[in-house]
N, C-alpha and C positions, 0 to 999 in steps of 0.2 A: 433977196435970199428966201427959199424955200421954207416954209412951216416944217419943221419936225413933226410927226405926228407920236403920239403918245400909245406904245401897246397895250398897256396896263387900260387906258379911257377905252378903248375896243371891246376889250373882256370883260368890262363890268357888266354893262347891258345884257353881253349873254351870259354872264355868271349868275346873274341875277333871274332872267327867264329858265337855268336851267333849276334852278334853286327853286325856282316856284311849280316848274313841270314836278319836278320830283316829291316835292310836299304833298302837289296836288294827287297824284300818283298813288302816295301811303294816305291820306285822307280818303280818296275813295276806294282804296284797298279795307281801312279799317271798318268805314260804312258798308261796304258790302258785309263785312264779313260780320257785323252787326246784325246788319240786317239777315243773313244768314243763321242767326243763333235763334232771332224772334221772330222768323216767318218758319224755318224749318221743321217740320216735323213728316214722318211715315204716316204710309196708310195705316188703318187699325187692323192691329195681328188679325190672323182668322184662329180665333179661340174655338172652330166648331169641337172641339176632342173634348173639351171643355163644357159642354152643357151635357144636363142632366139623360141619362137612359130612360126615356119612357117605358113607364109599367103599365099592368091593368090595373093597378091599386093606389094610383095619385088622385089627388082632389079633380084633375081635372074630369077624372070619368064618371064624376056627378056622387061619388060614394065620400060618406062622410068621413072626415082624415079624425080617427079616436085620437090622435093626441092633441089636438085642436079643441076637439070635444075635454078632454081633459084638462086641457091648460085655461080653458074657461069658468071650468066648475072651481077651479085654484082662485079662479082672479076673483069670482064671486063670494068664494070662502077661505080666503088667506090665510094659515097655518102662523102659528103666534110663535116664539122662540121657543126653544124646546123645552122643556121642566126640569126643575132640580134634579140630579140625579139620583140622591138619595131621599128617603123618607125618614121624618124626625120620628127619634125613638117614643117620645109620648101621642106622635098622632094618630087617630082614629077614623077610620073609614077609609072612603080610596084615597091612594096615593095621589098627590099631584100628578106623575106619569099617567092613574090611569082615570084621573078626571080630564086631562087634554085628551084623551084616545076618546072616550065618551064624549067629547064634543066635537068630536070632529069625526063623527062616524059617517056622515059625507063623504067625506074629502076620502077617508077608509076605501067605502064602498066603489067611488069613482077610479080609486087607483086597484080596487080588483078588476073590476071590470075592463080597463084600461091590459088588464094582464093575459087577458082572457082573448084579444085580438089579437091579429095576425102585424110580430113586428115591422114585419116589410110594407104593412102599408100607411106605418106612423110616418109625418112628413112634418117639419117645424114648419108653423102659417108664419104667415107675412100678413100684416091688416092692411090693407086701403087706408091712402091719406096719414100712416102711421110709418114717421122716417124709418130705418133701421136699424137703429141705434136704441132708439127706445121700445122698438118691437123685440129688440134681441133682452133688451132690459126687464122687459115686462114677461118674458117667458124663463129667462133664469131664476128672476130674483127667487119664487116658490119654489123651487125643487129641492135646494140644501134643505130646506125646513119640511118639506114632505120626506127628505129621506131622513132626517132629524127623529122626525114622527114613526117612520117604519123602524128605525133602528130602537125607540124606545122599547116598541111594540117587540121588538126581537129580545129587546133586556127584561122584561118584564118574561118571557116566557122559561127565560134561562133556565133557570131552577126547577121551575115546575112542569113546565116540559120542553126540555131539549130539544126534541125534536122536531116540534112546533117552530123552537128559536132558529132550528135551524134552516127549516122552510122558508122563514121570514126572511133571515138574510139572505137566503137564494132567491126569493121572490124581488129583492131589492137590485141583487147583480143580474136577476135578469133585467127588471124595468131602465138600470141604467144601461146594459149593453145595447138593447134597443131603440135607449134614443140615441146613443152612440154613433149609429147606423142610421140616422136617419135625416141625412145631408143636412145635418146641418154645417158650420161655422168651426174654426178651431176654438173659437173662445167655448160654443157648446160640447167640443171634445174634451176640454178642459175639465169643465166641471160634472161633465157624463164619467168620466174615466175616473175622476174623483172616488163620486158618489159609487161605483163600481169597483173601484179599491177596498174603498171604507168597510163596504159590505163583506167582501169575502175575507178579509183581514178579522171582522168580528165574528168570522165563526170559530175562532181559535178557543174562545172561552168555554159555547156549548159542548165543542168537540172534545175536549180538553176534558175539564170537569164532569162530565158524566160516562157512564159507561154506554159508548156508542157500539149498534151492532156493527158487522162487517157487511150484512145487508146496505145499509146504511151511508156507512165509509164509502161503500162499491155504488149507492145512488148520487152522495152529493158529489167524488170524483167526476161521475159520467157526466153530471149534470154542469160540472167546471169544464171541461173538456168543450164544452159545445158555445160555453161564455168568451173564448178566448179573442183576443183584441184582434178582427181581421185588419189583414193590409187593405183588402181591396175596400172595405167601409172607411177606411184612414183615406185612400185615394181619392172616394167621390168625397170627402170632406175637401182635400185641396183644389177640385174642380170648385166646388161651391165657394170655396174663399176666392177665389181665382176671379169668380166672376164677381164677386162683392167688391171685390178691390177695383173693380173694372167699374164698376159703376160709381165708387167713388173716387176717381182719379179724373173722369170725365166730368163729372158734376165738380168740384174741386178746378175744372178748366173753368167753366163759367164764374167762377168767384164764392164758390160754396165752402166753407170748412169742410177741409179733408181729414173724414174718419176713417183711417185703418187703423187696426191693434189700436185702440186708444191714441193715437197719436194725433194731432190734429195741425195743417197749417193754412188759416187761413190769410187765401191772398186776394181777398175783396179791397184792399186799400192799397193795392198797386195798379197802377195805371196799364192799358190794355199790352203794350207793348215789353212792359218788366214783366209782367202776369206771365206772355209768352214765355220770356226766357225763365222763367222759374221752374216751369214745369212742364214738359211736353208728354198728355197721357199717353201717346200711342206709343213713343218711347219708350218709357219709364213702362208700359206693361207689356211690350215685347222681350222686355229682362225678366220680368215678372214672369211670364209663362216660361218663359226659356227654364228658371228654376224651378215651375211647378212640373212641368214635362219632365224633366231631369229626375226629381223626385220620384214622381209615380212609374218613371221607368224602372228605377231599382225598386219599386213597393211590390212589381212583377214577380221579384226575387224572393228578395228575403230585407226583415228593417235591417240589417246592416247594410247592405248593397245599396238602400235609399239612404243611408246617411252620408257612408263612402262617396255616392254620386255627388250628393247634394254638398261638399266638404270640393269636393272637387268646382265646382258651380260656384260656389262661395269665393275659393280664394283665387278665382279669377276677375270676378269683380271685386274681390279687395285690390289686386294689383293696378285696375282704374285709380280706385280711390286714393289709393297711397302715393300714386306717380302724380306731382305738378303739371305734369307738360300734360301729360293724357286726361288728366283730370280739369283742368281749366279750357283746353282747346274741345274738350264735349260739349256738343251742342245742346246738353240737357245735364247740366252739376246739378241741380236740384235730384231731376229725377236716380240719379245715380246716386246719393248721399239716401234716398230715402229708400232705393231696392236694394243697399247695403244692410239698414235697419232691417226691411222686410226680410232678405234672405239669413238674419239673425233669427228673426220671429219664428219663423219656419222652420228651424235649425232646434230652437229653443223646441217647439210645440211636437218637433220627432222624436226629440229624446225623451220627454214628457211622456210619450206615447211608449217609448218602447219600456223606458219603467214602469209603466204601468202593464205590457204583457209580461215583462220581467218577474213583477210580483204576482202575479195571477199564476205563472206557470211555478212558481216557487209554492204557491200554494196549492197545486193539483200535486207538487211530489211529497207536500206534507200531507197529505191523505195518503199515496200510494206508497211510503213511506211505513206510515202506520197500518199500514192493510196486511206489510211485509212482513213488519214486527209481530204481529200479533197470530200469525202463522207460523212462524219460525221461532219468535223469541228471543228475536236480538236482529240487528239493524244491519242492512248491507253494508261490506266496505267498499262496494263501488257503487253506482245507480245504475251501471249495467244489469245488475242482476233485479233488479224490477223488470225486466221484458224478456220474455210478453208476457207474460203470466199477469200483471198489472199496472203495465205501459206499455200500446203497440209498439209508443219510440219514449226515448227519453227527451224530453223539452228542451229545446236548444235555448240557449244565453243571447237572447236577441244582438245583442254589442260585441258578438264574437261568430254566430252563427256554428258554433261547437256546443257540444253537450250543458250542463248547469254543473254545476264544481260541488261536490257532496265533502264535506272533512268527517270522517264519522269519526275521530277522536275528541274533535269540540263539538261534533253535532251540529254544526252547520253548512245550510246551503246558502251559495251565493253565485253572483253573476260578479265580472269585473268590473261592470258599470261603463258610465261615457268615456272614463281614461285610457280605458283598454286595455289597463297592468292587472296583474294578478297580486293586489294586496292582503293575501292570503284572507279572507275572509275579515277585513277591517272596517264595521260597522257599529251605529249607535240602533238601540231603541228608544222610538219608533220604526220601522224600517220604512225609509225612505231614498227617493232616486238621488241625491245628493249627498252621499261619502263617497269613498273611494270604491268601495263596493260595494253593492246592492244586496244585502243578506240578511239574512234570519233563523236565529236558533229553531232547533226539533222541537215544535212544540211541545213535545211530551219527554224532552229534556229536564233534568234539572237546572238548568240557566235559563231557559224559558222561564221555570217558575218565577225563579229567582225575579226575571224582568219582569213578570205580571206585577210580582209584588210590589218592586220597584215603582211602577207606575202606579199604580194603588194608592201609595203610599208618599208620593211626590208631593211638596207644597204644591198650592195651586196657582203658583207663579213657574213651576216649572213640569206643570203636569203636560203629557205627551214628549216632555226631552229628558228621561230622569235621568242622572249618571252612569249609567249601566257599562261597564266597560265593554272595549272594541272588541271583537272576539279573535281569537288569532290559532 
């Protein structure tokens, strides 16, 4: 009798080999596609838009760079913290304020002189053999304390002469507006725009307190007018970060701790093939330019058209990040998690910037403001009627690109701020880019005073926030 044969004995063998083609199949599917994450990467963007406009006034044309020259005379005579602010009622001889000024008549003389060159050809150095972290270190750290020192120098004349005081401080907004301008970094825009705040915020007291001519009023206006926060110097700053990012994202590839904005991640203790997938530079700063190009094309405009863009730019790479499938199947999750951060930074450092033209043009219509008053005898109820006569235009609200908002019932001007509402004029003193709006009483209001004194008068745990109520 015939062997029965068994279907079931037939189909194993090839159940079995189909079982192992297929395994094999997704195993070198997954290897590839491994290996596709840690060998992948572009060629390096062409950043040419990005490098600097040769002048005839850079270090390279053999001519000495004065803020170089300056920030050497700092390094060799470092400025001490700044002095008491007040003088004890029993002491005798000079003040502490104006014993620091007497010793540091150097440091004085180096920053007129500094004042006295052409700011288009200050250039921030970079040292030989000095990373850039500590060259950026070593040129900040003096500047808050030399403007520390000019601002004494401006308190100390207050009284006795105004007008002196009030030189001082314009001699202070100019030396910050020009390092401003003078490619460096955002972290240097940072505390340039500061220092350039600070300054023309302190002329409110000279101005205030004495009896200023209209000569006067009509010199330091002209002389704000010419201080104001360009786009196009905001621009070649993002060129310059642009490329600082570029160099550390590359060096960051070989195993270097990666510094941008303070951040750092070093991948020296990953093996060469994790290293890859962590970070792919030429990726990771073809997002990078893509949001600095985006930026600088709306900086063509006006800063709201570079936020707008730059808001647009943003929340398309947050839809990477936020999406699983788009976000794990990138062939560079690192470098996306970190040009998320980045185009935060950038985001953060424009609005920074446009508060800070915010207040600067708030403070060209608190002169033109008083120029109005003091010919007429009473305060426009619109800012239209400032031009021309004493504004060719009225100052546009950077965060709106429309006129500056005047209340002349509570006497203040403001801007809407980063929210873009119009909270009728809802601010603290100090003024600062962080309420709801960006505002500040007429100086030569009664609530102005009122917040002088407030601040005057503030414990010194809460001096600079004193309770001053919002204005409305």
């Amino acid at each position: 009798m015939p062997a029965i044969s068994d279907p079931t004995a037939a189909q194993a063998p090839t159940s079995r080999r189909v079982l192992i083609v297929v395994v094999t199949l997704a195993l070198s599917l997954i290897t590839t596609f491994i290996a596709f994450l840690v060998i992948y990467d572009i060629e390096p963007p062409d950043a040419s838009d990005m490098a600097p406009v040769p002048t005839a006034k850079t270090s390279e044309s053999g001519q000495i760079n004065p803020l170089e020259k300056f920030l050497t005379t700092l390094q060799q005579h470092p400025v001490d913290a700044p002095p008491p602010r007040k003088k004890a009622p029993s002491a005798t001889g000079p003040s502490p304020q104006e014993t620091v000024l007497n010793n540091r008549a150097l440091v004085l003389k180096s920053y007129e002189e500094l004042l006295q060159t052409d700011p288009t050809s200050w250039r921030w150095p970079t040292e030989t053999g000095v990373s850039l972290e500590d060259s950026l270190n070593g040129q900040l750290r003096h500047l808050m304390p030399v403007a520390n020192l000019i601002r004494v120098q401006a308190g100390l004349a207050e009284s006795i002469s105004p007008d002196e005081s009030i030189r001082t401080n314009l001699s202070l907004a100019r030396f910050a507006h020009g390092l401003n301008n003078s490619r460096g970094l955002l972290i240097h825009n940072m505390v340039t725009a500061a220092i350039q705040r600070t300054a023309i915020l302190q002329l409110e007291r000279p101005l205030v307190l004495n009896a200023i001519s209209p000569i006067t009023l009509t010199s330091v206006q002209r002389e704000l007018d010419a201080l104001d926060p360009s786009l196009a110097a905001f621009a070649e700053t993002l060129k310059a970060e642009y490329l600082f990012a570029a160099q550390a994202y590359r060096a960051a590839k070989g195993g270097a701790p990666l510094q941008v904005d303070a951040r750092k991640l070093n991948l020296r203790g990953y093996p060469e093939p994790v290293r890859g997938m962590l970070l792919k530079p030429n990726l990771t700063l073809a997002t990078r330019l893509d949001l600095h190009r985006q930026l600088i094309k709306g900086l063509q405009s006006s800063w709201k058209s570079a936020l707008d863009a730059h808001q647009i730019s943003r929340g398309n790479l947050d839809k990477i990040y936020q999406s699983p499938v788009r976000f794990w199947l990138n062939p560079n999750t690192t470098g996306i998690a970190f040009s998320v951060l980045d185009a935060q930074d950038l985001q953060d450092s424009l609005i920074r910037q446009m508060g800070h033209a915010t207040i600067h043009r708030q403070v060209i219509l608190q002169v033109a403001l008083r120029r109005y008053e003091v010919d007429h005898h009473r305060l426009p109820d619109d800012l239209s009627e400032l031009s021309p006569a004493y504004l060719s235009s009225i100052p546009q609200d950077p965060f709106t690109d429309l006129p500056m908002r005047w209340n002349p019932g509570t006497q203040v001007l403001y801007s809407v701020g980063v929210n873009g509402s119009d909270d009728g004029g809802a601010f603290r003193i100090p003024v600062t880019i962080d309420e709801r709006d960006i505002g500040q009483y007429y100086w030569w209001s009664k609530a102005a005073s009122q917040a002088r004194d407030a601040q005057r008068l503030a414990p010194p745990e809460e001096s600079g926030r004193p309770g001053v109520p919002s204005a409305r």
